[in-house]
C-alpha positions in Angstrom: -12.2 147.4 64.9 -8.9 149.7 63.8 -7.0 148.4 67.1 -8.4 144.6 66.2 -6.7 144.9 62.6 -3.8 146.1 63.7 -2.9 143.7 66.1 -0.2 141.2 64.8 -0.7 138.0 64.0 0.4 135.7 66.9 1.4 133.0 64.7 3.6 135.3 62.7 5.3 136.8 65.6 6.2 132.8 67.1 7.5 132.1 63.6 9.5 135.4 63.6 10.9 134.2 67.0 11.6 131.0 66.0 13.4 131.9 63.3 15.6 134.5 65.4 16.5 132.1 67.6 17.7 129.5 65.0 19.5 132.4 63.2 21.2 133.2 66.8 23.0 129.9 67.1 24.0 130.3 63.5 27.0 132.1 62.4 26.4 135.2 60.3 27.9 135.4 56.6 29.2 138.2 54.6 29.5 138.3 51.0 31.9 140.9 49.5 29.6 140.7 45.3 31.3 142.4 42.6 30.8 141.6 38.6 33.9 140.2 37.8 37.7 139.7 39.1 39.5 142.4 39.8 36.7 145.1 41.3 38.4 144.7 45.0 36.3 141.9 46.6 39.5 140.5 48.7 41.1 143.9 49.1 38.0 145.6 50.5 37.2 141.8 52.7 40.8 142.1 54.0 40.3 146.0 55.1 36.8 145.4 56.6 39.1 142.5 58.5 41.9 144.8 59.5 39.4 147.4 61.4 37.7 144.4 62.6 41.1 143.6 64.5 42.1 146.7 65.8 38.5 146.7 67.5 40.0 143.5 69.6 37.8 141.2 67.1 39.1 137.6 66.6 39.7 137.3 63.2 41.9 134.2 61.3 42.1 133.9 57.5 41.0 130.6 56.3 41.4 130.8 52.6 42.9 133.7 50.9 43.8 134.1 47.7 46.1 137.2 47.1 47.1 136.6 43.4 50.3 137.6 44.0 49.1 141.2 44.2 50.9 143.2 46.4 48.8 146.0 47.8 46.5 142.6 48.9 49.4 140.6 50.4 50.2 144.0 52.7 46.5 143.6 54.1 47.0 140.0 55.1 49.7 140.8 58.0 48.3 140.9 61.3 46.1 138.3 60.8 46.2 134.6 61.7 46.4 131.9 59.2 44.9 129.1 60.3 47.4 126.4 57.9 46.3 124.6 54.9 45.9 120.7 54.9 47.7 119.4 52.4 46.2 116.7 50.1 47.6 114.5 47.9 46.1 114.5 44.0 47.3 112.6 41.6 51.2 113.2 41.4 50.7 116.7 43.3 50.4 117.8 46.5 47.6 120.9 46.9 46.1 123.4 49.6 42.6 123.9 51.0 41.1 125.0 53.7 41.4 123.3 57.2 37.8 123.5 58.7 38.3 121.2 61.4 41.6 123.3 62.9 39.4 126.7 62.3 36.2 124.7 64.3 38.8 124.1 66.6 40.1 127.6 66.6 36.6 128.8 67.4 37.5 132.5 65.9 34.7 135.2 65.8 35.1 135.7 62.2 37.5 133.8 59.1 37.9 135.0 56.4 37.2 132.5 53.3 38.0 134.1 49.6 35.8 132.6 46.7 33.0 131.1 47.9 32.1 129.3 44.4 35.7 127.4 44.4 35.6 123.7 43.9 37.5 121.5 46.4 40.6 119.1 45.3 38.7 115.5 45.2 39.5 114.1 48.4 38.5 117.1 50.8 35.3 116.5 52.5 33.2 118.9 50.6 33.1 119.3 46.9 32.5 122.9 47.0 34.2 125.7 49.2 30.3 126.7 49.8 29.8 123.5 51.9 32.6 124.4 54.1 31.3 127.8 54.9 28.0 125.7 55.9 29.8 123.8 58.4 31.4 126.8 59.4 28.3 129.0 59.8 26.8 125.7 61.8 29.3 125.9 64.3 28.4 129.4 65.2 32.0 131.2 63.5 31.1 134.5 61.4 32.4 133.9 57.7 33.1 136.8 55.5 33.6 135.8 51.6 33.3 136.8 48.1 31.8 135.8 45.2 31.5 137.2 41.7 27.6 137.6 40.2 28.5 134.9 37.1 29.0 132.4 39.7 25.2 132.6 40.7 23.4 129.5 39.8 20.4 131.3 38.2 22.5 133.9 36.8 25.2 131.5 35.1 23.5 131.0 31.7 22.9 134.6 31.3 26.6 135.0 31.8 27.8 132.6 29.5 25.3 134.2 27.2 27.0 137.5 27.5 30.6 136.8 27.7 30.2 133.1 25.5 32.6 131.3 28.3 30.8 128.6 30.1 30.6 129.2 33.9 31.6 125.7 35.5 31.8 126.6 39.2 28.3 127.7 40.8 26.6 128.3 44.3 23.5 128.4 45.1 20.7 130.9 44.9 19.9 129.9 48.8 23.1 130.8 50.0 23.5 134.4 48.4 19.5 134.8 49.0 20.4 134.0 53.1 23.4 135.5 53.7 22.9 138.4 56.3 24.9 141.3 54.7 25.5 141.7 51.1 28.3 144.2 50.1 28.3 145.5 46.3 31.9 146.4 45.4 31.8 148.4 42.3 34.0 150.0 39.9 33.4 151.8 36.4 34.2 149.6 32.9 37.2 152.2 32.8 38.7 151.7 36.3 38.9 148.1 35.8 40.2 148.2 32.2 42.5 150.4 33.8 43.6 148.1 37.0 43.8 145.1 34.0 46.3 146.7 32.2 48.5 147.9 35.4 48.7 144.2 36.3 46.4 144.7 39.5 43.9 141.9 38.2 46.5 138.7 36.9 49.8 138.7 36.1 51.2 139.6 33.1 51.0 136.6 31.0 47.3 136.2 31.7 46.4 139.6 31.4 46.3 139.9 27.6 44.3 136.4 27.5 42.1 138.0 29.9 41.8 141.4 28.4 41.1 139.5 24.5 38.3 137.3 26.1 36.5 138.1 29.0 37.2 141.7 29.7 35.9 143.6 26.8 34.0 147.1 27.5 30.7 145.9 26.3 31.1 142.3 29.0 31.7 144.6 32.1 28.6 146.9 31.7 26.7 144.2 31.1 27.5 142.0 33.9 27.7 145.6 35.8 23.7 145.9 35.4 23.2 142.3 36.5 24.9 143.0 40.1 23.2 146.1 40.7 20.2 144.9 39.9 20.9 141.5 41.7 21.9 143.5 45.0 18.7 146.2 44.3 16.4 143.4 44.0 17.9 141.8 47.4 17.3 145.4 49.0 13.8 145.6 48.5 13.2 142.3 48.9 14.6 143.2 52.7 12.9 146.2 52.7 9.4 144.6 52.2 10.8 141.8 55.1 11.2 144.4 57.2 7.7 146.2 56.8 6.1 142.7 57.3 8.1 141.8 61.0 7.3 145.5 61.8 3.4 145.8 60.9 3.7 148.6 58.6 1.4 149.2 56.2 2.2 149.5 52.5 1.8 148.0 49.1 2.7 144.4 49.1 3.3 142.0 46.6 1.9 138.7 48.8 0.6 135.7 47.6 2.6 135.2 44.6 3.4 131.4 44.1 5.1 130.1 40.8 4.9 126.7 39.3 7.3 125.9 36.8 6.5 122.8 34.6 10.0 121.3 33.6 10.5 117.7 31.8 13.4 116.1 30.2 14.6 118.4 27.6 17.5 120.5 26.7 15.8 123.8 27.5 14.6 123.3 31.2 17.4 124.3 33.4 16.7 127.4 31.4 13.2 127.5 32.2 14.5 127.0 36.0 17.2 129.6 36.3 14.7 132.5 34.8 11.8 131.1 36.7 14.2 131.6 40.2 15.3 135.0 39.1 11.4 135.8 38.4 10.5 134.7 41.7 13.5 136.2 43.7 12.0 139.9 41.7 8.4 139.0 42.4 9.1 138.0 46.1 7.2 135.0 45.4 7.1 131.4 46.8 8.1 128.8 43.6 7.7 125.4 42.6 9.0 122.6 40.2 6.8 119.8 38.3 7.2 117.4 36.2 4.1 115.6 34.8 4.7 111.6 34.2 2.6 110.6 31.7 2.0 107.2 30.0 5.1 107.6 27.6 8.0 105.9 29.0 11.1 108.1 29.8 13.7 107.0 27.2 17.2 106.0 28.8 19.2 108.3 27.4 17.0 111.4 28.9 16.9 110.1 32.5 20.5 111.7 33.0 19.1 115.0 31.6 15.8 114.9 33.9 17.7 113.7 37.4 20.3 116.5 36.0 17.4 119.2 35.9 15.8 117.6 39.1 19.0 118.0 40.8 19.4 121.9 39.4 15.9 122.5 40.8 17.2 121.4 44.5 20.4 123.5 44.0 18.3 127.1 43.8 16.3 125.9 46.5 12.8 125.2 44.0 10.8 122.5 45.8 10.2 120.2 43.3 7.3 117.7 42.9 6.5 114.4 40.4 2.9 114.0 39.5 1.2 111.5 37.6 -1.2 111.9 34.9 -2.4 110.8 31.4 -2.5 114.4 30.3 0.0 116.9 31.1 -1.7 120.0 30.7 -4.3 118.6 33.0 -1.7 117.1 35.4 -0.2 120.5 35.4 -3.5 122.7 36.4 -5.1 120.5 38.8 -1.4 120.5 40.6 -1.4 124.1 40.8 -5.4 124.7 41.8 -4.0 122.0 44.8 -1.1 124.4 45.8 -2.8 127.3 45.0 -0.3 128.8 42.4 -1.1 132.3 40.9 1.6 131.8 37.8 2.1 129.0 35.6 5.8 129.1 33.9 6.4 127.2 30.6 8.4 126.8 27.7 7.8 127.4 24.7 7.0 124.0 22.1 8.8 124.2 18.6 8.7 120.5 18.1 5.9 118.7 16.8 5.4 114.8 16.8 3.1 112.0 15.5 1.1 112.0 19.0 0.5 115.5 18.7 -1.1 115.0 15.5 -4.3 113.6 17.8 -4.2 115.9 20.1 -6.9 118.7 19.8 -4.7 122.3 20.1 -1.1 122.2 21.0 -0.1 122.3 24.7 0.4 125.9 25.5 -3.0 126.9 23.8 -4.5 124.1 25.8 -2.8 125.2 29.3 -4.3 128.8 28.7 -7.4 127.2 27.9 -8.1 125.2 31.0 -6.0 127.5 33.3 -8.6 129.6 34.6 -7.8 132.2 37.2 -4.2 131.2 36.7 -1.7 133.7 34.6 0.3 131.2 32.3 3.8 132.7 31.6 6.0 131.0 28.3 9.6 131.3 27.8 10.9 130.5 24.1 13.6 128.0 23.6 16.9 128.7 22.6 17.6 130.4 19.2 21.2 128.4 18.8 19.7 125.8 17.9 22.4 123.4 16.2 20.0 120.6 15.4 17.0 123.0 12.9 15.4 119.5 12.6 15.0 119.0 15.6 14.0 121.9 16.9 10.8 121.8 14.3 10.7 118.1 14.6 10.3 115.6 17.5 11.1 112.2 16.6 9.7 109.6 19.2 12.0 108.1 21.7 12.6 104.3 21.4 13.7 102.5 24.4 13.2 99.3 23.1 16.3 96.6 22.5 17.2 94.9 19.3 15.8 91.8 20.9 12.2 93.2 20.9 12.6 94.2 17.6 13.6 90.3 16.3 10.5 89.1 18.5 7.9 91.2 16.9 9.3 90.7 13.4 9.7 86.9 14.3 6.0 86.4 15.5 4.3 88.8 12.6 6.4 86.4 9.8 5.8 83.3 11.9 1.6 83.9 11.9 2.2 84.6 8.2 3.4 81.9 7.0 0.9 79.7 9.5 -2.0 81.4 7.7 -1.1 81.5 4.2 -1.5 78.0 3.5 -5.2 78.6 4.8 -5.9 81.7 2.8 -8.1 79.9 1.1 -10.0 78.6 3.2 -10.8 81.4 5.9 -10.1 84.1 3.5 -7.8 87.0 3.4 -10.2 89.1 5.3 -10.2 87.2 8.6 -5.9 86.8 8.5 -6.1 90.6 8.2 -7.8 90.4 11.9 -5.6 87.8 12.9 -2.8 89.8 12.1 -4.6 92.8 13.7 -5.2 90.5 17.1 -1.3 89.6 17.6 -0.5 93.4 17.4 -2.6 93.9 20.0 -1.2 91.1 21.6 2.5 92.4 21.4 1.8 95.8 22.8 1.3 94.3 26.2 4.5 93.2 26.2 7.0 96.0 24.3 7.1 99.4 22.9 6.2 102.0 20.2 9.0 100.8 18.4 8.8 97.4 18.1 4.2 97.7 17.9 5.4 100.5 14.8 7.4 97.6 13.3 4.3 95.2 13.7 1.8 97.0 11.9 3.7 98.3 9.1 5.1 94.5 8.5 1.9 92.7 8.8 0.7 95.5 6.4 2.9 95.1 4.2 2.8 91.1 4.4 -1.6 91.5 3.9 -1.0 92.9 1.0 2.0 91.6 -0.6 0.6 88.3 0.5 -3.1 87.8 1.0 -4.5 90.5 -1.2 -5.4 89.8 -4.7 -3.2 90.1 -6.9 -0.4 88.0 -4.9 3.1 89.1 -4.7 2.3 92.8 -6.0 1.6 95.6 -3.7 -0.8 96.7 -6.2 -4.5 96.2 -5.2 -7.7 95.9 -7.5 -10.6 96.8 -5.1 -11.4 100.2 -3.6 -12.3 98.6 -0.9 -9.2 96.3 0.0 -6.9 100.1 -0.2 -9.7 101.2 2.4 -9.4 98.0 4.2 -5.6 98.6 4.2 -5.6 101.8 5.2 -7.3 101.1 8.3 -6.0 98.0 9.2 -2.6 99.5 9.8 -4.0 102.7 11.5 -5.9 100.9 13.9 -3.2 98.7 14.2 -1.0 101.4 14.8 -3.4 103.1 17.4 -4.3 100.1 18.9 -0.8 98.8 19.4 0.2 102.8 20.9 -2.7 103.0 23.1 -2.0 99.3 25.0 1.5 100.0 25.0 0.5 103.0 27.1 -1.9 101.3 29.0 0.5 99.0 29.9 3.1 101.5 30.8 1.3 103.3 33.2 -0.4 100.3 34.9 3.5 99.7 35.7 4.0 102.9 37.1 0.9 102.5 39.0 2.0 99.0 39.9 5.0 101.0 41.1 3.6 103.3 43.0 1.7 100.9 44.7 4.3 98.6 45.7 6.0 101.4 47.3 3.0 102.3 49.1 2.6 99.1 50.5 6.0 98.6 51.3 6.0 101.6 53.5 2.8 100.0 54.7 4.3 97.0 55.9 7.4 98.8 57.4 5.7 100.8 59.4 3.2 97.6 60.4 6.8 95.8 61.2 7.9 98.1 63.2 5.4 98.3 65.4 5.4 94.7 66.4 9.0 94.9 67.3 10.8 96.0 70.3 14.2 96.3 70.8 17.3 98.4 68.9 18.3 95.0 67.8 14.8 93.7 66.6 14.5 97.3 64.9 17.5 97.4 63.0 17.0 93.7 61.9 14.1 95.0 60.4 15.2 97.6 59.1 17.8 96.4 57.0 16.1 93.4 55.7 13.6 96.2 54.2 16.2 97.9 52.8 18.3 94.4 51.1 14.7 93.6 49.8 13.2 97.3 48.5 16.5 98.5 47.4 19.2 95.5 47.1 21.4 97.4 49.2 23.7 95.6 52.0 23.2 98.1 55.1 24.3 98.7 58.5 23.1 101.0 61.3 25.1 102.8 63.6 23.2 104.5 66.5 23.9 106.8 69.3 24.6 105.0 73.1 23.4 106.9 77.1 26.4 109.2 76.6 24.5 110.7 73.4 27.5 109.3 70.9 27.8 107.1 68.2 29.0 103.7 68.8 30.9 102.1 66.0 31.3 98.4 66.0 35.2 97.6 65.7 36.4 96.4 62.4 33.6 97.6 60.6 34.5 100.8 59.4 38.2 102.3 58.3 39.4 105.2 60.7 38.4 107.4 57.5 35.0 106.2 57.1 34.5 106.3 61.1 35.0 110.2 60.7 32.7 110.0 57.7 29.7 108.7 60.1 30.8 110.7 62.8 30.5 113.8 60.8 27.0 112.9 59.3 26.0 112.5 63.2 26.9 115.3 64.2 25.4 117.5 61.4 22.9 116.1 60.1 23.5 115.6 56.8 24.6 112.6 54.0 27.9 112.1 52.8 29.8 109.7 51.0 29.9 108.1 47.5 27.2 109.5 45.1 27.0 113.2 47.2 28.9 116.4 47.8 30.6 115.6 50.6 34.0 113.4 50.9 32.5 111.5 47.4 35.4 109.4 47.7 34.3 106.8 50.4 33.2 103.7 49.4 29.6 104.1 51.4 26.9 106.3 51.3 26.3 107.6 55.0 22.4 108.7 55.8 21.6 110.1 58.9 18.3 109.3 61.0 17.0 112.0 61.9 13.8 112.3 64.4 11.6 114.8 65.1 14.4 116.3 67.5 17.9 115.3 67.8 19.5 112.9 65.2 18.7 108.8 66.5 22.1 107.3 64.2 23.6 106.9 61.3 22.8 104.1 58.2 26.0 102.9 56.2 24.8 101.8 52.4 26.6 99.8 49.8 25.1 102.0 46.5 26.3 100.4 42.9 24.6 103.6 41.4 22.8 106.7 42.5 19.4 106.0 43.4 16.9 107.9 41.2 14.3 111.0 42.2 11.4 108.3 42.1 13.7 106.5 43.9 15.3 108.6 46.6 11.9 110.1 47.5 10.8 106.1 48.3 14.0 105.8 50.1 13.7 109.3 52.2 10.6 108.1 53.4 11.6 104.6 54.5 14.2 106.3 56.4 11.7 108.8 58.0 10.0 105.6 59.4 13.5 103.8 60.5 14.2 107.1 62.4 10.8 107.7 63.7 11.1 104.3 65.1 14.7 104.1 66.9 13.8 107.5 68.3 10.3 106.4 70.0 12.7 103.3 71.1 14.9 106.1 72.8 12.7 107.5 74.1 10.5 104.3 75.6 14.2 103.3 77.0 14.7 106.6 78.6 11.0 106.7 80.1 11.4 103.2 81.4 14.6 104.0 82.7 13.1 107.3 84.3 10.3 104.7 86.0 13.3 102.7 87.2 14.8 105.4 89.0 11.9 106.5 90.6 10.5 103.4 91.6 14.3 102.7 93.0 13.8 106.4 95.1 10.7 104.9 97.1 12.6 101.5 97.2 15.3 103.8 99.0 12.6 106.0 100.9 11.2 102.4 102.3 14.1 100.8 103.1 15.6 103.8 104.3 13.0 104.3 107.0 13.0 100.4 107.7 16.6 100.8 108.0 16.7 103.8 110.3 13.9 102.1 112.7 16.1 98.6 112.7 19.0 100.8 113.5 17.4 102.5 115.8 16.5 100.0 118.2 20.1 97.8 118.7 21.5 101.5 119.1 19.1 102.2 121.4 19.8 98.7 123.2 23.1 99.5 123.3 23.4 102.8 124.5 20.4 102.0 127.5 22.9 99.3 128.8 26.4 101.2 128.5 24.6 103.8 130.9 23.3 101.4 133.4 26.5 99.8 133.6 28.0 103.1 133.8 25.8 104.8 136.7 24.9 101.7 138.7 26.5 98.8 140.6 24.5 95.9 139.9 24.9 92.5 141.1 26.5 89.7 138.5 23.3 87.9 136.8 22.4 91.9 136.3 25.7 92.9 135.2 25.8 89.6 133.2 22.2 90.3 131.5 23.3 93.9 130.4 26.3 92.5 128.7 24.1 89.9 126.8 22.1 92.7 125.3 25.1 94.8 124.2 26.2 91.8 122.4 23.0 90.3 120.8 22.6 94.3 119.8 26.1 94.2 118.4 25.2 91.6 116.4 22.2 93.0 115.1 23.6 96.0 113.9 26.6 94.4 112.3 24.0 92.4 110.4 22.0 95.5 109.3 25.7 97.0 108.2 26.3 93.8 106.4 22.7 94.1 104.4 23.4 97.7 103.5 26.9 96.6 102.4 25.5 94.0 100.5 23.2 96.3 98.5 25.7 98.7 97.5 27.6 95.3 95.9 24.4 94.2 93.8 24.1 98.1 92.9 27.9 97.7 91.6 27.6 94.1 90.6 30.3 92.8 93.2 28.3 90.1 94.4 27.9 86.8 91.5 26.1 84.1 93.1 28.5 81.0 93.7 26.0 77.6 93.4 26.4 74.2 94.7 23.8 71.7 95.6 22.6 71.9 99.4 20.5 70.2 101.7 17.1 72.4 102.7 17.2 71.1 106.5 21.2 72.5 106.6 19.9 75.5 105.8 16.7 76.1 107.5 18.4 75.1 110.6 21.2 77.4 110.0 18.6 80.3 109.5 16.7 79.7 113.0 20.2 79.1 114.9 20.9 82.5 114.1 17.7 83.8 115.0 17.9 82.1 118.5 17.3 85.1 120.6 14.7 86.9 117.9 12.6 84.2 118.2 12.7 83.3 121.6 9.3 84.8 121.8 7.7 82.7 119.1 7.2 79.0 118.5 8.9 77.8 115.3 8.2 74.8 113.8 10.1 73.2 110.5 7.9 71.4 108.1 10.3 69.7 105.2 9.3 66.5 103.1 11.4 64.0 104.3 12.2 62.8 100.7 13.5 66.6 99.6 15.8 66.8 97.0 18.7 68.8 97.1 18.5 72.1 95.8 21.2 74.0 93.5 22.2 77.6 95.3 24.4 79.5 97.0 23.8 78.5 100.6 25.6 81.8 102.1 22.7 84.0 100.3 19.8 82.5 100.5 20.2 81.8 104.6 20.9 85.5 104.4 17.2 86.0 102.6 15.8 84.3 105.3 17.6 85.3 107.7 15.6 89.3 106.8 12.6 87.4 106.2 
């Protein structure tokens, strides 16, 4: 049983070998971490590169930036600078790195100084990270550095310490995959000391510097965070290592974090501690946020695609879910994904809906959690807003129009009633009143349904209720029958509104679901590239209103481009997305300044083409998740096309090798016998003297032999001109008795042996071919 335990898992070991080979076709990246500017990250790159070189290593520089420092300006000679393109900004002309002349370069290694640097607009990348990507891709080693403030997760801490706002970030993924990480440290004195010798910025930035950002108590702080950062990455490869090796130890497996997130100011703070958590933990983590009934106000949608996007960038997967109640939503997610650790933030505000809600939400979560450990981080202490912080007032989406209509229809039933006051009594307008409420929240929102039921409220009483025209009222029981007319008003009007709400998301939902439905049932019945991306694109003008065009790859494996549909610019866009897989365009990272958004379609192997969209505005998650998978189908499709082509063509080729096989042996047995013929005679009139009717017969065959094989020469002649296309058919109308007499007059000899007859209607029509041909077909015949 001890050697059965041991043994390693086989599915383990083909994942391990997977990923080796991936990682082998990859180039390998170096990051040279330090906590600030000015530790040595470019001097100690740039020495690691020298000894590189004198070891007969290919080594270029891509991007360097010396900072006029001398001692690192001495370290670049030697090495090959691949040139900087040039791009034109504004009124200025600036540098950055040329990645298509260093892909062309092919070096073993390039050197590409900070990593976190955000390209001039106009580059094909946003971020210098993006072109290390491409680099990596293409299979060139990249060393780089990068300072710990310009990790994503780690970014709010830093501005936190030092109170300066880091701008420029990279993501977790990147430093978290890099294959060698090299900590380049110095004491709070040594670089004080390098600061004020001028060996971090020049001298008129150095005091700015030194007042700010460089202050004893910063360094050591940001000190801790890189050691930390680059201890936690050690043991997290330590414990990688012990797993791909089988050796026993303590383990910290099956750790999987969930980290609920909504709209608010405090969840990209939730996200970055969550990743740091996980990256300590060695845990797996997720993202969720929980759509309820509420409807997500327009100004917040920003802020949640915002943290949605954050979520993406340190690699959390992230996940919307559905459901009336989030606390619910959240634990039946995570007893589906089996998560061991529920993150959270802490609540500080309080609203009117909470008021009906038995328990707050984290008391609630903890409550119906289980098994599941519920960690909560607090919000923010610098708080500007104390209000709000204590205080959350509900979110109206509604327009000023809604508004006017619910006012317009509350006075307009009013003043319909009051005349019959009298007559039906002030009771029964009250549930009139209480009916078109009702009646309103199927068609707007909180806002305007709040507007409602205090009006007709107000209007019962100042109205209807005895005394008129006072709010004052005389019966205990009209103040009772007030009081909960405009509560149940109120909760009436709330709870339709949010009945309402959600059947539209579910309407949503639905649609989408049956759209996908119906694209998938489309593109089964259709055949063809051009049938497919008809299809296609009418799906995508009616789902998404987006004018689109598909691009896909031709029998030599590369894109074709219709002329004049594209600018030479936007050509390279789609070329580039072909080749690597990725989108580009307007609305993404890379070359944002192209009028098209450029998708590719990407099978379940090697990518089918490319889809060129017209976008007005980005799409949104709920959107972009409904558009991914519509272009999973399109690809899915054009690639089983490719691949039905290249299997039909495969059948082709082999039912065109026994065509060749038959004809081949036909051939060489028709060949045979006129060479045969001929041969037999030459030697007889060779050897022997025969007589003249001998002599005469011998030359007969030579010649009717002769003419066999130069028609057996002409039929292989002709095939190679259909195979080639030489031959086009040249019609005219012909008589049938021309040509079947033709036919048999050159068949004399052949069918000497046999009696022929010709049976033809005497009242034949002429026929429209090409006479030469067609004798020739019967003529094989």
């Amino acid at each position: 049983m001890t050697g059965i335990n041991q043994r390693p898992d086989p599915d383990a070991l083909l994942a391990s070998l997977k990923a080796d080979e991936e990682k082998s076709k990859r180039g390998s990246l170096k990051i040279f971490f330090g906590m600030c500017a000015g530790v040595g990250k470019t001097y100690t790159m740039l020495e690691t590169a020298q000894a590189e070189k004198r070891k007969d290593v290919d080594v270029v520089i891509g991007y360097i930036e010396t900072h006029k420092r001398k001692e690192t300006e001495e370290l670049t000679k030697g090495l090959q600078q691949i040139p900087r393109k040039k791009i034109n900004y504004k009124t200025a002309v600036l540098e950055e790195m040329d990645i298509d002349s260093i892909i062309n370069r092919k070096p073993k290694i390039v050197l590409v100084d900070e990593l976190a640097h955000s390209n001039v607009p106009g580059s094909r990348h946003e971020k210098r990270m993006q072109d290390v990507i491409e680099l990596l891709e293409n299979g060139i080693n990249v060393y780089t550095t990068l300072n710990v403030q310009h990790l994503e997760s780690r970014s709010e801490l830093v501005s936190q310490i030092t109170g300066i706002e880091v701008r420029e970030t990279v993501p977790d993924e990147i430093f978290e995959n890099a294959d060698e990480v090299e900590l380049i440290d110095l004491t709070p004195e040594e670089l004080l000391q390098r600061l004020s010798e001028g060996k971090v910025y020049t001298a008129e930035k150095t005091g700015q510097a030194a007042a700010n950002f460089f202050k004893k108590g910063n360094i050591t702080a940001l000190r801790e965070l890189a050691l930390r950062i680059v201890a936690d990455r050690v043991d997290k490869q330590l414990h990688v290592y012990m797993r791909d090796k089988q050796i026993k130890g303590p383990w910290k497996s099956g750790l999987h974090l969930l980290v609920a997130i909504g709209w608010g100011p405090f969840s990209a703070r939730l996200l970055r501690w969550a990743k740091m958590l996980s990256y300590s933990m060695g845990a797996s983590i997720q993202a969720v946020f929980v759509e309820t009934a509420g409807a997500i106000p327009k100004s917040k949608e920003a802020l949640l695609n915002r943290n949605i996007a954050l979520a993406k960038k340190l690699g959390i997967k992230f996940s919307i879910i559905s459901d009336l109640d989030r606390v619910k939503g959240i634990v039946n997610f995570a007893q589906k994904e089996n998560i061991t650790h529920i993150i959270v933030g802490k609540p500080r505000a309080r609203n009117i809906a909470s008021l009906f809600r038995l328990g707050n939400f984290v008391n609630r979560l903890i409550k119906y959690s289980g098994d599941i450990d519920v960690y909560i981080l607090g919000a923010d202490k610098n708080v500007k807003d104390k209000f709000r912080q204590r205080v959350a007032i509900p979110s109206f989406t509604s327009t000023f129009k809604d508004y006017f209509i619910a006012f317009f229809f509350v006075t307009l039933t009013s003043v319909i009633f009051y005349p019959l006051k009298d007559i039906i009594g002030y009771q029964a307008v009250s549930f009139l009143l209480l009916f078109l409420v009702s009646i309103l929240a199927l068609f707007f929102g909180i806002g305007p349904i709040l507007l409602a039921a205090t009006l007709s409220a107000t209007i019962w009483d100042y109205f209807f209720i005895p005394p008129q025209f006072t709010l004052h009222i005389s019966k205990p029981v009209d103040v009772m029958m007030l009081i909960m007319f405009f509560i149940i008003a109120l909760l009436n009007g709330i709870l339709t509104a949010r009945t309402r709400r959600q059947e539209q998301k579910i309407r949503i939902r639905e649609e989408r679901t049956q759209a996908l439905y119906q694209l998938t049932k489309d593109l089964n019945i259709v055949s063809g590239n051009e049938d497919v991306k008809r299809t296609a694109t009418e799906f995508i003008q009616k789902y998404f209103n987006l004018n689109s065009h598909i691009l896909l790859k031709n029998n030599h494996l590369q894109l074709e481009i219709p002329t004049g549909l594209l600018s030479c610019n936007d050509k390279s866009i789609a070329e580039w997305v072909f080749k690597n897989s990725r989108k580009a365009g307007k609305y993404t990272e890379t070359l944002p300044s192209s009028n098209f958004t450029f998708y590719s379609l990407i099978g379940t192997g090697d990518p089918m083409g490319v889809l060129v969209a017209i976008h007005e505005k980005p799409l949104t998650f709920g959107q972009e998740q409904f558009w991914e998978a519509s272009l999973s189908q399109i690809s899915a499709k054009f690639e089983r096309e490719f691949y039905r082509d290249a299997a039909k063509k495969s059948y082709v080729i082999n039912e065109s090798e026994k065509l060749y096989k038959t004809l081949f042996n036909s051939i060489s047995h028709e060949l045979r016998i006129p060479v045969t013929t001929i041969m037999a005679a030459s030697e007889s009139l060779q050897s022997d003297n025969y007589n003249e009717a001998t002599t005469k017969k011998l030359h007969n065959e030579i010649s009717q032999a002769s003419i066999r094989l130069n028609h057996l020469i002409e039929n292989l002649l002709n095939m190679s001109r259909l195979e080639t296309g030489r031959i086009s058919p040249k019609m005219d109308w012909c008589d049938v008795h021309d040509l079947a007499y033709k036919a048999s007059a050159s068949l004399g000899n052949e069918l000497v042996p046999f009696q022929l007859s010709i049976v033809i209607p005497g009242d034949m029509p002429l026929v429209f071919i090409d006479f030469g041909l067609i004798e020739n077909v019967i003529h094989n015949l």
